[in-house]
N, C-alpha and C positions, 0 to 999 in steps of 0.2 A: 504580395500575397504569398503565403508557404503551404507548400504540401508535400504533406510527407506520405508516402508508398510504405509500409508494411506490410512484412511478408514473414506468419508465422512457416517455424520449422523444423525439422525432425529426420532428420540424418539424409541431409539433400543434397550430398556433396557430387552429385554425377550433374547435377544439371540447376544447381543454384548460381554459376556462373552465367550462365545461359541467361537465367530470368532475371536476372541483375543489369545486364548487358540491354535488355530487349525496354528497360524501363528508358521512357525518352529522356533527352536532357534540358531539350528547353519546350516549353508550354507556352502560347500565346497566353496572357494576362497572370501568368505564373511566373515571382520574381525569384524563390528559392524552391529549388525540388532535393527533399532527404530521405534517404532508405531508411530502414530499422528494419532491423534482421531480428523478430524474435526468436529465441532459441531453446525449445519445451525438452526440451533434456535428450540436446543431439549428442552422442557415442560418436559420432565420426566424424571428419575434417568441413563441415559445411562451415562452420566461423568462420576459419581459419582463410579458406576460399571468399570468402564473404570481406573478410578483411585486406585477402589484396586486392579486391577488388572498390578499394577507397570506402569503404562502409564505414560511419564513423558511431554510426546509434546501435547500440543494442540493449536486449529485455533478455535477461537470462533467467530461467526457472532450473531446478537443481534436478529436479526430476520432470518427466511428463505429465502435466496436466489437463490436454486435450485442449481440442482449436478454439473453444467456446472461451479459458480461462486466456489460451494467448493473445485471442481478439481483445480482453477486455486489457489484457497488461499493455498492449501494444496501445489501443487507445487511451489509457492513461498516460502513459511517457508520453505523446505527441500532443496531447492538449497542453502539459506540463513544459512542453520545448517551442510552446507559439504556433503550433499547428493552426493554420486556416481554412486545410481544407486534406484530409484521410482518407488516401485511396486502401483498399484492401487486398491483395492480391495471393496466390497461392507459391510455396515454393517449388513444385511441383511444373512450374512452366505451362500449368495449363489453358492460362488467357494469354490471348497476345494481347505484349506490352504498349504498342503503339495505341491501343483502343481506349487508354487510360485519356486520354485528350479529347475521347468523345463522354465520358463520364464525366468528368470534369467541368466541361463545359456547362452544361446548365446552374451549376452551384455557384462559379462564375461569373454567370450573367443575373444571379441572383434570384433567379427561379422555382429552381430544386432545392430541399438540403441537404436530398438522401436520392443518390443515380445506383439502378442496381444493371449489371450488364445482364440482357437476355441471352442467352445460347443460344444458335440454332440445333434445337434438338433433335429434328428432323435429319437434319445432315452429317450428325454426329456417326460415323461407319464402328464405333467400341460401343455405342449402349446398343443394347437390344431392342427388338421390340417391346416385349415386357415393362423393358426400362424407362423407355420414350412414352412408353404411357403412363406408368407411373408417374413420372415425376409433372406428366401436363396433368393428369388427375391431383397430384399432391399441392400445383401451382394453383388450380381451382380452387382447393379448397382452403386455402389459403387468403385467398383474394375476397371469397365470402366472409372466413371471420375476421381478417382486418380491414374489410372494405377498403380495398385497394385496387392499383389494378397491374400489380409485378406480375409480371410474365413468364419470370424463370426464381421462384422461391428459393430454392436452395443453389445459386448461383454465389461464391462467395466471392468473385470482384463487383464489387461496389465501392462509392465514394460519399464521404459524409463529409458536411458542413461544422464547423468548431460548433454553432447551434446545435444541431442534430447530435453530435458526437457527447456533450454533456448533457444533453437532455435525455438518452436512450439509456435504459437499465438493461442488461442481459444475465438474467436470472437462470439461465438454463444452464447444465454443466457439459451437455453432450453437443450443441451447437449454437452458433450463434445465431445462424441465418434468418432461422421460422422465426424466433424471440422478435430480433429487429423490426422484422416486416411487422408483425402483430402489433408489437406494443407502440411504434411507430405511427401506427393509422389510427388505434384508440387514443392518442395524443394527438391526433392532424399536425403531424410531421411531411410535407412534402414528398412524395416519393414517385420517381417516375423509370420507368425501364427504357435503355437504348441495349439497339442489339448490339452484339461482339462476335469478334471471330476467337476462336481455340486451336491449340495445337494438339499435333496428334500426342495421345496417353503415355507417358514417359514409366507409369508402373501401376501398380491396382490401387485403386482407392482405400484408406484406413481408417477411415469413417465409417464405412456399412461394410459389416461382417455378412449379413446377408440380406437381402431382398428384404426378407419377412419382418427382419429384425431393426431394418430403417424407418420402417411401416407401423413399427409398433414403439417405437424413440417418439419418431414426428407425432404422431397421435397423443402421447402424451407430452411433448411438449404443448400440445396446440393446447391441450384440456387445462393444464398447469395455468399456461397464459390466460386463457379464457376465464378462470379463476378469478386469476389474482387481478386482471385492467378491467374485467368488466363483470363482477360479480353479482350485483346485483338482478343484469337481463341475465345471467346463467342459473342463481336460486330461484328465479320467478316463475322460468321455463320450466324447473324440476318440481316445483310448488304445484304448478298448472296441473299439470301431468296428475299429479296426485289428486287435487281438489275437484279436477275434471271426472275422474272416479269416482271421488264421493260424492260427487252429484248425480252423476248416475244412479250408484247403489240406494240413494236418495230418493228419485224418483219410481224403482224397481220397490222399493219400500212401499211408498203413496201405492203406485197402482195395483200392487196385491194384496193390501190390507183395506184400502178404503174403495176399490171397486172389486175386486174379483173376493176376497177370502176377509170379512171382516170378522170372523171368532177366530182367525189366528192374528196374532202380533209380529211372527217374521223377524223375531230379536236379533238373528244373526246377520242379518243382511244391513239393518240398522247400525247395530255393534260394528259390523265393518265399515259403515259410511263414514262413520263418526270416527272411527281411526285415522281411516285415510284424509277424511277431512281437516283434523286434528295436522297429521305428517304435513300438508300441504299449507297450512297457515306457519306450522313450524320454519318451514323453509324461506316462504317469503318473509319471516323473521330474522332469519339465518343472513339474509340478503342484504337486509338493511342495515344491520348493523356491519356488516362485507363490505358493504359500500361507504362505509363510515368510516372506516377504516382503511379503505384504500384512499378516498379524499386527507384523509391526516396524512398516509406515508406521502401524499402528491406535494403537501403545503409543508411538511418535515424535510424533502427533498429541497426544494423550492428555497427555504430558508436555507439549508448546505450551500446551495448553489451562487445564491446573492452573498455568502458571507466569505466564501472563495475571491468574490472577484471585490471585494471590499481589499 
């Protein structure tokens, strides 16, 4: 069995030797373990570090493209080089390397096909309160729209299975993690969280510029995904919404005109049911054909997929 560790990066030359060094060398029921160093348009000597450090795989991007595009390059070379099993890991140093054998393990034993490492968020002394809470609110709500039950959502050590790895799309440009998890569970893809331990912060994070602004990425990614895996429950809820109104203004109708005031007719209250009722049949139109249309890209994939391994 081969697995290969990936670790996108961007000018990581203080401490890529470090996280290279911390990846194990041998795994129980692991017969090959390979790095790939992908490299999102590093300016400073982290290859070069990377390369004596016996590294033989690399993904090179000419410029930076953000960690969402290097995940996706990085898992195409490794299903391409026999990959059986994609740990994901930061270059940054901030998972410890030894915990990759606790990820690993269930995909292994043929279990899981997707292990995502938990933090202890609690014990983390660099995030804040604010933050600690954030991100177990962000983990909830998470868990709700992929029915799932990952623990640490935006955790990016994780391990996929050569299954898992070709069946997940990552549509998003800003990250990969929330995508995964989502389109993962509306696929019943396996997924199970072990905890992990992390080192202390080697620099600031370059993914969230700010608090407010991580908050309003995730949210729309979550809405993007909720779109496009399951669009049909997403038009019928905004249908409801609507057609629930014009039943009302419906009933507001009836009971002013034909009990309380029957020499008036109430045209505008009418005129608005039939609007909103109207919007609300629209939508769960909207839906249908949403859902028809995601079934085609599932069975268009589907056919890519079988003709690969043809």
């Amino acid at each position: 069995m081969k697995l290969f560790v990936q670790i996108p990066c961007l000018n990581e030359e203080s401490i890529i030797k470090k996280t290279i060094n911390n990846i194990p060398k041998h795994i129980s029921g692991i017969d090959e373990i390979e790095i790939l160093i992908i490299d999102d348009g590093c300016t400073d000597n982290t290859i070069k570090i990377a390369e004596s450090c016996n590294v033989k795989h690399f993904v090179r991007h000419e410029r930076t493209l953000g960690l969402a595009s290097a995940f996706r390059s990085g898992i195409a070379y490794c299903l391409r080089h026999g990959a059986d099993i994609i740990v994901n890991t930061d270059g940054d140093n901030q998972y410890e390397g030894e915990c990759i054998k606790d990820l690993v393990k269930p995909i292994i034993n043929k279990k899981y096909d997707i292990v995502i490492g938990a933090r202890p968020i609690n014990e983390i002394d660099s995030f804040s309160t604010k933050k600690k809470l954030l991100q177990k609110l962000g983990s909830y709500v998470v868990r709700i729209v992929s029915n799932t039950n990952v623990q640490d959502a935006t955790s990016g050590f994780r391990a996929l299975s050569k299954y898992a790895a070709k069946k997940i799309r990552i549509i998003d440009d800003y990250t990969y993690t929330l995508d995964m998890i989502i389109s993962s569970g509306r696929k019943n893809i396996n997924i199970l969280s072990v905890p992990i331990n992390v080192n202390p912060p080697t620099r600031e994070s370059r993914l969230i510029d700010s608090t407010f602004d991580y908050i309003l990425k995730s949210i729309k990614t979550m809405f993007r995904i909720f779109v496009i895996y399951s669009p049909l429950r997403f038009f019928t809820i905004i249908g409801s919404i609507f057609s629930f109104f014009g039943l009302i203004l419906c009933l507001r109708w009836l009971v002013l005109y034909l009990i309380f005031e029957h020499s008036r007719t109430h045209m505008p209250s009418l005129v608005l049911a039939s609007i909103t009722l109207s919007i609300g049949f629209l939508f769960y139109g909207i839906g249908i054909l949403s859902d028809l249309i995601s079934v085609n890209r599932e069975l268009m994939q589907e056919i890519r997929e079988n003709q690969k391994t043809r």
